[in-house]
Each structure stands twice: as C-alpha cells, then as structure tokens.
N, C-alpha and C positions, 0 to 999 in steps of 0.2 A: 529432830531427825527420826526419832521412834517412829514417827507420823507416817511424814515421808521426803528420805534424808536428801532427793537429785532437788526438789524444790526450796529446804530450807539450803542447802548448799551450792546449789544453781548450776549443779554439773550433770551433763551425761552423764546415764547408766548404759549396759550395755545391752544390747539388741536383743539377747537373747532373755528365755526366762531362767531366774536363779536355777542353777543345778539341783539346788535342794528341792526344790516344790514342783513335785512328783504327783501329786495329788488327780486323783481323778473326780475328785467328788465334788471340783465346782471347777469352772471358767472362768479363770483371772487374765488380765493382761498382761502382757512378757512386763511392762513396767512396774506393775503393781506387783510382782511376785519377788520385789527387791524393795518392798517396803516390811518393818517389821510388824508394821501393827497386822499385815494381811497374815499370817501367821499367828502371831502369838494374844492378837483380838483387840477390842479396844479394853476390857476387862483384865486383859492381862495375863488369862489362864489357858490359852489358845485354841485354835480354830482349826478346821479342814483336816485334824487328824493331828496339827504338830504340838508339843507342850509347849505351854505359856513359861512365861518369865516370872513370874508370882513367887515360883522358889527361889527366886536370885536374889531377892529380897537381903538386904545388909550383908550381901556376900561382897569377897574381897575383890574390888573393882578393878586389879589386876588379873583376877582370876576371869572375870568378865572378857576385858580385852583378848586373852588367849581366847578363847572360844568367837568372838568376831571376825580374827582372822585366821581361823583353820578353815578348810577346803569346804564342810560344810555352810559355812556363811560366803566366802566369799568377797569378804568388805576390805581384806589386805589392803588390794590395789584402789580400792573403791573410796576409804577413808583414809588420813593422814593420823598419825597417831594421836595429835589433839582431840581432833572429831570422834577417834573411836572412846577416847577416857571422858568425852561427857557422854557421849552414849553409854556407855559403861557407869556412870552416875548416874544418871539415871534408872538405869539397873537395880544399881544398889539401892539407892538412897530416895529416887523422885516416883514412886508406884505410889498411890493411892487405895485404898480399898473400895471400886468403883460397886462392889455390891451394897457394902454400908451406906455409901451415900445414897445408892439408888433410894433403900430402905428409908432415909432418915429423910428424902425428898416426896417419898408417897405419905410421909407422915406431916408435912408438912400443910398448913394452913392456907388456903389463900389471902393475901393482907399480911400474913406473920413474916417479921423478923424486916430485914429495910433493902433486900435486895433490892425492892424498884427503885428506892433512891440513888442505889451503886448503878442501878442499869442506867436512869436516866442522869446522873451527871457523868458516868465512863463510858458504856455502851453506846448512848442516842446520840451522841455525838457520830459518829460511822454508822450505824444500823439502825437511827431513827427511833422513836418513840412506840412503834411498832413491831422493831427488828425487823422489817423488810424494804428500808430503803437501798441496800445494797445488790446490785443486777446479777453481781459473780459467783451469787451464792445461794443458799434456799430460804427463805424468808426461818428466822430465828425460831417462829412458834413450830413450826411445819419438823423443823432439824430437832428439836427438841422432845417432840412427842414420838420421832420414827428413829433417832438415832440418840436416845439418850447418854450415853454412855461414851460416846463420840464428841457429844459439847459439851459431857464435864470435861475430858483430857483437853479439848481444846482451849476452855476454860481459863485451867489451871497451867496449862503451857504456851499456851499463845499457837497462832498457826505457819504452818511452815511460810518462808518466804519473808518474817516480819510483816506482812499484813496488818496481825492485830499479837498485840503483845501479851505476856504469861500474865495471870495475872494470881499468880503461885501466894503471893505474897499477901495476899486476902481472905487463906488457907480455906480448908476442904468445908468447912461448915456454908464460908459465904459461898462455895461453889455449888452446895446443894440447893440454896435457899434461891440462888440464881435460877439452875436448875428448872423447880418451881414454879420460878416468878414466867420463865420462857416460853413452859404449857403453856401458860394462858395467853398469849398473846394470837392474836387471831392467823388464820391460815391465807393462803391463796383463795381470791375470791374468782371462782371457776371459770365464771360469766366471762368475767374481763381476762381470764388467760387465753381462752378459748380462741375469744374475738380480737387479741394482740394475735395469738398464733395463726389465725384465719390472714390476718394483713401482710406477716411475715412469709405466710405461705405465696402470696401474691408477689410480692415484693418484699424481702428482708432489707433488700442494700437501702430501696427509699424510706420506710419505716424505721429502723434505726438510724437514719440522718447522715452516715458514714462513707466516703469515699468509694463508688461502686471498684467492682472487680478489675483489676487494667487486664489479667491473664484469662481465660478460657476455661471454665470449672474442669478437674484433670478426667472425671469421669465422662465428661460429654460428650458424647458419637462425634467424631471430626468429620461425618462425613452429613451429618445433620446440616441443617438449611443456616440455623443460626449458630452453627457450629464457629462464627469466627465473631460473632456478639461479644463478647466477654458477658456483659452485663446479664444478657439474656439466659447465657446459659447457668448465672446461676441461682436463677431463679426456681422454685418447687414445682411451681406450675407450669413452668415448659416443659418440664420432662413428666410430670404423671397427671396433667391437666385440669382445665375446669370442671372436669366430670368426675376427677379424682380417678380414673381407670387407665391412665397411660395407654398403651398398645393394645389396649381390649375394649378401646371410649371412642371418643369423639379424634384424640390424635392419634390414632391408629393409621392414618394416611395425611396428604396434604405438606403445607409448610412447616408444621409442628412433631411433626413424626420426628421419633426418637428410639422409637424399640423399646421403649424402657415399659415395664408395669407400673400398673399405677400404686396408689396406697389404699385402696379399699379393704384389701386383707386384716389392713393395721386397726382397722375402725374395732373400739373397745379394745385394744391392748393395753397391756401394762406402760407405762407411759415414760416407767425410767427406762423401759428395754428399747422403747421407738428412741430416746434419747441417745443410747448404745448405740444405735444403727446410724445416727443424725453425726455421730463425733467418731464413726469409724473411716477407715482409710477409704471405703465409698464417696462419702460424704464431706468428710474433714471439715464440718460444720463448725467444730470445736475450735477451730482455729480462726474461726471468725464472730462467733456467737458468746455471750453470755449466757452463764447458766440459767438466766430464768427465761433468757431468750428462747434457749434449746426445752426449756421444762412448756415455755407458751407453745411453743412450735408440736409438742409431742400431744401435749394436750386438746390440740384442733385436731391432730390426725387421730386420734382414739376418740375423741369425743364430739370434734365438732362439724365433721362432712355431713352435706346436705344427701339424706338420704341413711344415714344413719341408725340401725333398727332401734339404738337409744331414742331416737327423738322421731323422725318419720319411716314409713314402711317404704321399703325397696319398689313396692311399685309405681311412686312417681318419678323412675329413672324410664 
C-alpha cells in the first residue's frame, strides 16, 4: 500500500489531488499525489519538500494509525481500519535501511553470493532469464540501474496488485545481492525499440495482434474524413502523418487532414516525457498499450523519424 494503496486495494481514489501536496516544485498526477511513497520517497526520508517516515521507525503503530486518518492524510474514508494498521506496520516495523543496502550493493562483486541462482529458479520464471520478458513493465536491468532503490522495496514487498509477491522473507542482504545481480542484466536493445515503435506508429492495433478499436479515438476531429473509421483514427499516422508534420506536411489538406501537428518537435526528447504525453487524457494510449509498448513507441518518436538531425540532415525533407 506504501507503493500505491488504489492498486494493491483495487479501489478508486478520489479525483482530486491530496489536499496535502501543495508542492510546487514538481508535477505529479492528482493520482499519484495519494500514494505514499510520492512523498515520503522510495528511501524513506522524503521528497518534494515533505518529511519521510524513517523516524516512525518502531514507533507505536497505534500512534501511526492516528496520524493517517487526520485531515492532513486523508486516508479516514480512504482505508478501512485493517488497511490503515498494516500500513501502520509497516511504519513501525517493515522500513529497510535502503542506503545500507545501496552501499553494501556497490560493494558487491559480480559472480558473488548466489543471487542468480534465487533469480533464475524465482524470478525467470515471470521475467525471464534476462528480466525483460515481461511487456508491462521495464526490462529488470534498465529498472535497476535508473530506479535502484524502487526494486529493492519492490523486492522485498512484492508489487502492488499481487503481480509478483514480497519476497521479505529472503531478508535484506539477499535483496542487495539481487540488486547487483539486476545491473548486469542487459538493457533495451535500441535498434529493435526503435523499429517495433516505427510499426506501432503505422499500425499499433495490427502489430500487437489485438482486437482493433469498435469506438472512434475520443480526441479525433469528428469532422475529419475518417472520422467514423474507428480503426483509422486510431492510428499515429493519420493524425501526424507519413512526413511526421501533421498540418505543417503532406496532411495539411486532402482526405487525411486533421488539424492536428505533427511530432517533429518530439524528435530527441526525453522519451519517458513523450510517454507522458502517449498515457495522457489526449492520448489514453495507456489504456490500451503496454509499458514497453509506450517505452517502443516513444523511442521511434525521439529517435527514430526519418529525417532526424540524430541520424540524417533536415534537408532531404
């Protein structure tokens, strides 16, 4: 629940952002402003300006539960008193000292201690001998080296929803050594993100093999040609084109016209932000994509349009 409590609980939260998180100093989502970790960190000693829970540490897990349901949390209506006293254990009792392990993980050998045997007879089972057989998520080496401290908790607690279970009970040392073992595991091979992203840009619904659209993507000009397509519209390419310039290209008139701009702007962006843009209420790609789907997808648009000052010069457009 620390994580994030509407997924392991499977309930609406509410529309708005927490009252408490007031913050100007980043852009969260009203959802994610009602998870604890976006506050109080994966580390424990908090983020954005708010104190961590690190002092809560063996304090009285009664004395916890009052502070999650005063006005400042929020969680009264939100949690049922069971859910707030294991939130509340964990409080107490289930913190980690996620800097020790970081330490005791850069000290770590590659080869030492038998993590890969815990990976490959628990882990490859689900995440492959690689860690990146799984589409919903970001290949295990990739999460490892960018969010260390995110896949010990995850680790050691399992991920909300029951996906993958705690695996608490193999205590903090085998989670650093895992850790470790996760670095090395190879990353996203660009090549082939690139050029899944390029097909999905063409076509997502025939490339992932999945029942096209029956409804009309909600952002499409109703007054467009293929406006009553389902299928059509929602594809990447009828709205910002083969030229990748939307209403400044080649669709700027005709049967394809949209009004829409295209994504040349996006060419070299940061790729989790095109992501953002791909899973916003524009887009609601999220509701139909897997994460490495949206990771291919974001990856063609920053890196892989022809015409791309990465790869060739603007004047053979």
């Amino acid at each position: 629940m620390y994580d994030n409590l509407s997924v392991e609980l499977k309930t609406r939260i509410p529309n708005q952002p927490n009252p408490a998180f007031k913050t100007q100093q980043v852009r969260v989502a009203a959802s994610d402003t009602w998870r604890c970790v976006e506050c109080h960190g994966w580390d424990y000693q908090g983020q954005h300006g708010f104190v961590g829970i690190a002092g809560k540490q063996n304090a009285d897990p009664v004395a916890i539960l009052a502070i999650l349901k005063n006005a400042n949390h929020g969680y009264e209506d939100l949690l049922d008193e069971g859910d707030r006293l294991d939130l509340a254990n964990f409080v107490s009792t289930g913190q980690s000292d996620m800097r020790k392990l970081m330490d005791m993980t850069a000290k770590i050998k590659p080869g030492q201690g038998y993590s890969e045997k815990v990976f490959a007879t628990v882990c490859a089972n689900c995440h492959g001998l690689e860690g990146d057989r799984l589409r919903q998520i970001p290949p295990l080496g990739d999460s490892a080296r960018q969010r260390p401290m995110e896949v010990l908790h995850v680790t050691l607690n399992g991920h909300p929803g029951g996906d993958m279970p705690a695996l608490r009970t193999l205590g903090d040392d085998t989670a650093a050594n895992m850790l470790a073992y996760l670095k090395s595991l190879r990353s996203v091979n660009m090549a082939s993100s690139v050029a899944n992203g390029g097909r999905l840009y063409d076509d997502w619904q025939a490339q992932l093999g999945g029942q096209r659209q029956a409804l009309p993507h909600p952002s499409h000009p109703a007054k467009a040609y293929y406006a009553n397509v389902p299928s059509e519209t929602w594809r990447c390419k009828e709205c910002h084109g083969w030229d990748y310039k939307g209403n400044e290209g080649v669709y700027a008139k005709g049967n394809h016209a949209t009004g829409i701009k295209g994504i040349r702007a996006m060419a070299g962006a940061d790729p989790e932000k095109i992501m953002a843009v791909l899973t916003s209420s524009v887009h609601v790609y999220g509701a139909v994509m897997k994460y490495r789907d949206l990771l291919d997808l974001a990856n063609f648009v920053s890196y892989g349009q022809f015409g791309n000052p990465a790869y060739l010069s603007e004047k053979f457009f």
